[in-house]
C-alpha positions in Angstrom: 90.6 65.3 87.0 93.0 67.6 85.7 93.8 69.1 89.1 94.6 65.1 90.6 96.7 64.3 87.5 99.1 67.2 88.6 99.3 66.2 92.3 99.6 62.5 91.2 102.9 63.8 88.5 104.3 65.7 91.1 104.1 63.2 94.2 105.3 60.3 92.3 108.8 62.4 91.5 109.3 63.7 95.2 108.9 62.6 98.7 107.2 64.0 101.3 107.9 65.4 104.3 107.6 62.7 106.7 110.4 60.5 104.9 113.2 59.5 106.8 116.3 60.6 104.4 115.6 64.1 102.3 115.6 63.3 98.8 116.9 64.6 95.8 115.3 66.3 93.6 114.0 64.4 90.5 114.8 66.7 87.3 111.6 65.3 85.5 109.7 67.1 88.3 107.9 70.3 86.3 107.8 73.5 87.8 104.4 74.2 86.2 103.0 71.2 88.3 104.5 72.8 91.4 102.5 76.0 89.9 99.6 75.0 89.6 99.8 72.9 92.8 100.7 75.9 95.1 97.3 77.9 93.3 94.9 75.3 94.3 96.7 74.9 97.7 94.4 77.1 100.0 91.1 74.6 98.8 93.2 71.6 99.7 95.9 71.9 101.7 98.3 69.6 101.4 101.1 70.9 104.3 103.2 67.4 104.4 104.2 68.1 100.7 105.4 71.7 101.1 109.0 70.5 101.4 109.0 68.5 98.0 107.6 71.3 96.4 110.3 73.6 97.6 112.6 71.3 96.9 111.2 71.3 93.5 111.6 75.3 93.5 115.1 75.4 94.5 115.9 72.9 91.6 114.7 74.8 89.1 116.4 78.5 90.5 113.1 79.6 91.0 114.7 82.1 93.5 117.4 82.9 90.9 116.0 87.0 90.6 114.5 87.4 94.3 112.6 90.1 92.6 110.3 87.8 90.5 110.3 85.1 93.6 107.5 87.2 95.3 104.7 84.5 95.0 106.9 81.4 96.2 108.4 83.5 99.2 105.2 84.4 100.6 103.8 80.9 99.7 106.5 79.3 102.4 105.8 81.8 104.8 102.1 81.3 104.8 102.7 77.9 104.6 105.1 78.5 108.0 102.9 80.5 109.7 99.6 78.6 109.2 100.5 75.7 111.1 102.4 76.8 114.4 102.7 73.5 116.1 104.6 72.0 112.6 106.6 75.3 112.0 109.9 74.2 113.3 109.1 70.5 111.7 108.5 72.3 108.1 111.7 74.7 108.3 113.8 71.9 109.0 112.9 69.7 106.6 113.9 71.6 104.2 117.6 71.4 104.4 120.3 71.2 103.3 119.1 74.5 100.8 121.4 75.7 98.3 123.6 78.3 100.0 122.2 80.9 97.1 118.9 80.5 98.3 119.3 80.4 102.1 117.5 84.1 102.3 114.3 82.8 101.4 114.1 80.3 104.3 114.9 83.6 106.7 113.0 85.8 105.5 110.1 83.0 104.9 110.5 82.8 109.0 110.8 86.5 109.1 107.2 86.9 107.1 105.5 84.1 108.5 103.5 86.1 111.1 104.1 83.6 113.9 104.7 85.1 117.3 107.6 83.3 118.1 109.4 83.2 114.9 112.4 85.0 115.9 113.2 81.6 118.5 112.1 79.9 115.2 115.3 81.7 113.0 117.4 81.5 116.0 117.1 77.6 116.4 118.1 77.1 112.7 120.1 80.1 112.1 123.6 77.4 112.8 122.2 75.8 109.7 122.8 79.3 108.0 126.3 81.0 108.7 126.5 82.4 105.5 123.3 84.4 106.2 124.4 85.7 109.6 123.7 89.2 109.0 120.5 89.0 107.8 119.0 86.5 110.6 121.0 89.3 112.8 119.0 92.4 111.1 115.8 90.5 111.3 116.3 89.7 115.0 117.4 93.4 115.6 114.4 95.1 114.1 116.8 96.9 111.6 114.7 94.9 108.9 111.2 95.1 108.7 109.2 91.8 109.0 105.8 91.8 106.2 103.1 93.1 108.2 105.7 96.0 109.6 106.7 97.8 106.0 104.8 100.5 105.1 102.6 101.4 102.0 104.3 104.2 101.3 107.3 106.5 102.6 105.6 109.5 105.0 106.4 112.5 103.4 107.8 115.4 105.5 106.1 117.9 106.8 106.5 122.1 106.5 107.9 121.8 109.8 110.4 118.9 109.3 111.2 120.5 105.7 111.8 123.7 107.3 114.6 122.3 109.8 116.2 120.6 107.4 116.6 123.7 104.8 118.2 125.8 108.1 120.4 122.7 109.5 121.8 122.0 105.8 125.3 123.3 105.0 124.7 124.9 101.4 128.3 124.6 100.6 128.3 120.9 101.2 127.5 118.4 98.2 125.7 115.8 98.3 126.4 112.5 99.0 123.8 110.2 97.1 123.6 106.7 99.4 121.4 103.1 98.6 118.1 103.4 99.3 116.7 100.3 101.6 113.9 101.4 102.8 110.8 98.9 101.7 107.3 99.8 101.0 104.7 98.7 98.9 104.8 101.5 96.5 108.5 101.4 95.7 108.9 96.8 95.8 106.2 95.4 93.0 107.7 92.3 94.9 105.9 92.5 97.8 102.5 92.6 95.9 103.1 88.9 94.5 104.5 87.9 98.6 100.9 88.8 99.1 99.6 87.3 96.9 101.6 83.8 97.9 100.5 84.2 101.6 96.6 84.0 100.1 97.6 81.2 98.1 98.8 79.2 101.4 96.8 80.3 104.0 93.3 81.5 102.2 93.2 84.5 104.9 92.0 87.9 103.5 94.9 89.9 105.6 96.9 90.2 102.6 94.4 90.2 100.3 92.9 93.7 103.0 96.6 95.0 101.9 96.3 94.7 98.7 92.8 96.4 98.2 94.6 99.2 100.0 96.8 100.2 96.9 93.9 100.0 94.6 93.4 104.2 94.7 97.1 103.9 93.0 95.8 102.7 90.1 94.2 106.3 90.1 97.6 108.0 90.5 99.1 110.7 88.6 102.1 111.1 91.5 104.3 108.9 90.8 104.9 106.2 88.3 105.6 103.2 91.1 102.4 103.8 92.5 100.4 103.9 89.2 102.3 100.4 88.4 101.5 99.0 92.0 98.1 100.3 92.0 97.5 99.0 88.3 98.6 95.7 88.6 96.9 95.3 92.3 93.4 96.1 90.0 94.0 93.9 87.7 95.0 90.8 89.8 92.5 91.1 91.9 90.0 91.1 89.4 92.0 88.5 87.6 91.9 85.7 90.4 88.9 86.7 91.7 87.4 85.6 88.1 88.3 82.2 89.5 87.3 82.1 93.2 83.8 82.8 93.9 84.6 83.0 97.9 87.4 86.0 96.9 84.8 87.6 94.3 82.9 87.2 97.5 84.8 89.1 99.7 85.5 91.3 97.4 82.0 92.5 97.5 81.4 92.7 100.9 84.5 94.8 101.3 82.4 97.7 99.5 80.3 98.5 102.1 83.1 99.4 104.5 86.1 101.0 102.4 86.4 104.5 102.2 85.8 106.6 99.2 89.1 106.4 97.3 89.4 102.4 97.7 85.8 101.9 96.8 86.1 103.7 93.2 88.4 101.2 91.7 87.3 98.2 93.7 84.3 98.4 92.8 85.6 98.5 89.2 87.4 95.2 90.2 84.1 93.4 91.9 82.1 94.4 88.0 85.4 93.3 85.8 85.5 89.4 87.8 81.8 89.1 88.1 81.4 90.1 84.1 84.7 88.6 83.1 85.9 91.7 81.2 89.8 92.0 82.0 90.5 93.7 79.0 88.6 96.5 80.3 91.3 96.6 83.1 94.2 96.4 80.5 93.3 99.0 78.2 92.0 101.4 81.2 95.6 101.3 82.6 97.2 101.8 79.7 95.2 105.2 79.4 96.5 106.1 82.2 100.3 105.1 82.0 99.6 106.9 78.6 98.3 110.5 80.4 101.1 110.3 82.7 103.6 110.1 80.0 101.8 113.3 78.4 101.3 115.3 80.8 103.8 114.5 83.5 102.9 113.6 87.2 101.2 116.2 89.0 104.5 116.7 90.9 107.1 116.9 88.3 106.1 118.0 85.0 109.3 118.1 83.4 110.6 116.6 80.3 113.6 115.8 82.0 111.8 113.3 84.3 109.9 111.4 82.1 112.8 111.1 79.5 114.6 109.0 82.6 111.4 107.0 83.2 110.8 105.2 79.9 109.1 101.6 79.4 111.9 100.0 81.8 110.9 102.1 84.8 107.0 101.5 84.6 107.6 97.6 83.6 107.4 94.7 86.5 110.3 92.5 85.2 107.4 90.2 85.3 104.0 90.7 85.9 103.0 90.9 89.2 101.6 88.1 90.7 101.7 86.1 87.9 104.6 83.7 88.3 102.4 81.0 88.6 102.6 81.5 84.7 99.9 80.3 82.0 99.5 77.1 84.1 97.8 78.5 87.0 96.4 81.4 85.7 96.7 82.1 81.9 98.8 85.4 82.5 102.1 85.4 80.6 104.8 85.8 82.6 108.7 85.5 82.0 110.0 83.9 84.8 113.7 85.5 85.6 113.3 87.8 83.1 113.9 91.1 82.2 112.4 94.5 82.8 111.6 95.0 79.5 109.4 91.9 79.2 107.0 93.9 82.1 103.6 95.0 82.7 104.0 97.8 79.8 105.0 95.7 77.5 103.0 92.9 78.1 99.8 95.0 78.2 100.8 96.3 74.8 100.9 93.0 72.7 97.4 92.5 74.3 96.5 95.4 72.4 97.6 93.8 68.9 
């Protein structure tokens, strides 16, 4: 009953998608009913309606900090890429967008895992001008689509370190550039995308990824990879408390993963199926706490971790939680800042 009460609030405020003349947004329309909508989408889905929520989203800047937009970016493109004969119908029907949140729809298209998406981003790219560059990058390869961006950077080897030592000039200084280059490890971002492809499509692929970073939560390297790794344990065993089919899955993943993975998933499968999240909390907390002491096994200076700090280790909002206490009952501070993150958070859970 509760579930139907939210799709009946948010369906009487916005149209779908079949209605002749896109319409605006009504402000009564609450994000937390979009929330808890997009959550219970993969048992019901409900792919005419897609456009009103995102309409819904845009409203409400929900893609104000595309950092803490993770969920609803990989919600659209699941929602894209789950229904190839529609794709074209769905991307469309979402303009005009808010020039400030025009990104989402390419890299949605970008994400979506559809074979054809690039003739998809062409066809509405006109709609797009502004975002020229990025459809172009996309197109080009020079930007990685989701399924392309590694876990982690490959670290050189004594050969390639070796060259590099003999071709550097040592009088030269050097020039410190932006670093683009996505993975896993370095974009807590990309763990809630994940987590908003499940959400639309109900496929394990992303959740396959996620179980991936799990041995992270074991790491003493580096601190992005211990946040990663800690947050991919805990929401795992966080929603899987909820679905029985992903507590399921879960399970059967045991048999097949290799050592380091099946360690802390296995802690994951006995946290859901006993309910016993705290146990999750406090555990990475111990371990954020050891790696503060003692340093990472790589760099054990003070130097380092006086740079580091709570801001560094914290999400900006934590991960996979911008469904917010609606969905979920995980706080989360939607937009807001590093220091309301998983350190942070953790600790008041302590109190």
């Amino acid at each position: 009953m509760r579930y139907t009460a939210y799709v009946v609030a948010l369906f009487a405020l916005i149209q779908p998608v079949q209605a002749a003349v896109t319409p605006e947004v009504d402000p009564r329309a609450s994000l937390g009913v979009v929330q808890q909508w997009i959550y219970n989408y993969r048992a019901k889905p409900d792919y005419a309606h897609v456009p009103a929520a995102m309409r819904v989203l845009f409203h409400t800047q929900s893609f104000k900090e595309p950092e803490n937009a993770g969920i609803y970016l990989g919600f659209l493109a699941g929602a894209i890429g789950s229904n190839p004969a529609k794709a074209e119908q769905l991307v469309t029907s979402l303009f005009p967008v808010p020039p400030e949140d025009e990104w989402v729809v390419v890299r949605a298209i970008a994400y979506s895992g559809l074979s054809d998406w690039r003739n998809l981003l062409r066809k509405v790219a006109p709609k797009m001008p502004g975002r020229k560059v990025m459809i172009d990058s996309y197109l080009a390869g020079t930007l990685p689509v989701l399924a392309d961006i590694p876990l982690e950077e490959t670290k050189p080897g004594v050969l390639e370190k070796l060259r590099g030592a003999l071709t550097k000039n040592p009088f030269s200084k050097d020039d410190k550039t932006l670093k683009l280059t996505q993975t896993f490890a370095g974009n807590q971002d990309l763990l809630d995308t994940l987590w908003g492809y499940y959400f639309a499509t109900g496929s394990y692929v992303p959740i396959l990824h996620i179980i991936k970073m799990l041995p992270w939560s074991k790491s003493r390297d580096t601190v992005d990879k211990l946040t990663v790794g800690s947050m991919a344990r805990y929401t795992l065993a966080s929603y899987a408390v909820r679905d029985a089919g992903l507590r399921e899955y879960l399970r059967s993943e045991l048999a097949v993963q290799p050592a380091a993975v099946k360690g802390p998933l296995t802690e994951v499968v006995q946290a859901a199926d006993t309910v016993q999240l705290g146990a999750v909390r406090k555990d990475a907390l111990a371990a954020v706490d050891e790696l503060k002491a003692k340093g990472s096994d790589s760099r054990r200076n003070l130097d380092f971790w006086g740079q580091v700090g709570v801001g560094a280790v914290a999400l900006g909002c934590v991960s996979a939680a911008a469904l917010g206490q609606v969905a979920i009952g995980i706080p989360c501070v939607i937009g807001g800042s590093a220091s309301q993150g998983l350190l942070s958070f953790w600790e008041k859970q302590q109190q």
